[in-house]
N, C-alpha and C positions, 0 to 999 in steps of 0.2 A: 504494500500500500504506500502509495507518495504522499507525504506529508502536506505537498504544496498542493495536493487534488481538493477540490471542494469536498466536504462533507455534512452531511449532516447528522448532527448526534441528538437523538430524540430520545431527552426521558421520560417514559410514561409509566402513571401511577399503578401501584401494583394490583389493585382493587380494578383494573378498566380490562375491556376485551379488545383483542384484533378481529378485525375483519379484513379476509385474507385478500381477497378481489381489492379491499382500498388500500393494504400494504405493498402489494403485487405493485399497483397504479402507483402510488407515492413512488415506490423503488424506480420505476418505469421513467415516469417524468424530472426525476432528478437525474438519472440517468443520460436519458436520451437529448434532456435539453440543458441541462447542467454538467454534462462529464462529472458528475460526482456520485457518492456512496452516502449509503444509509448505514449507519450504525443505531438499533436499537438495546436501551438500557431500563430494566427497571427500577423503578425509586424505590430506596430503603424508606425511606419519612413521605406521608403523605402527601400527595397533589389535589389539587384540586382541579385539573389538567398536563396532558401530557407538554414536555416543557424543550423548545427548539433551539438547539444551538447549533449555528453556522460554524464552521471550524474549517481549516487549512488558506489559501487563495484564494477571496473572492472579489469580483470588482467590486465600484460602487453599486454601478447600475442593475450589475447582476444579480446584486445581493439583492436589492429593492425588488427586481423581478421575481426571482427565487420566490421571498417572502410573500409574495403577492399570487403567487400560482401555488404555491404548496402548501402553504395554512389551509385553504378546502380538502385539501388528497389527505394532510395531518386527519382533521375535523372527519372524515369521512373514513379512518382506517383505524378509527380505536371509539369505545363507546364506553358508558360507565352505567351501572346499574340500579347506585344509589339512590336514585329514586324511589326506587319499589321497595326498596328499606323503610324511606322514608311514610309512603302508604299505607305498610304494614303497620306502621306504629301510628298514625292518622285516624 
């Protein structure tokens, strides 16, 4: 792995699901239009969201695009259920 490659390091809380079709997609598009890698980690201490850090060479502008295309493929490839915690005790 090139340290100078874009990356991105996504940590998501350990309580949420993947969905694999929007991990698949997120990998896909950083990928193909970022030259870059997904690295997924899960969080020891709770999130209240999965949490995105850009890592290695990025431009400016790229960076701004990146964030602007991949926060929905994020949003759409992990879910959380605490909800239905929440109704249960409702």
């Amino acid at each position: 792995m090139n340290a100078a490659q874009p990356m991105l390091l996504l940590v998501v809380p350990a309580d949420w699901e993947a969905v694999p079709e929007g991990v698949t997609e997120l990998r896909r598009c950083l990928g193909d239009d970022y030259n870059g890698r997904l690295l997924l980690k899960m969080a020891r201490t709770p999130l209240r969201s999965p949490m995105a850090h850009y890592c290695g060479l990025w431009g400016r502008a790229e960076l701004r695009l990146a964030r602007r295309d991949l926060t929905p493929r994020i949003d759409a490839a992990f879910y959380s259920l605490a909800w239905l915690e929440l109704e249960e005790v409702g």
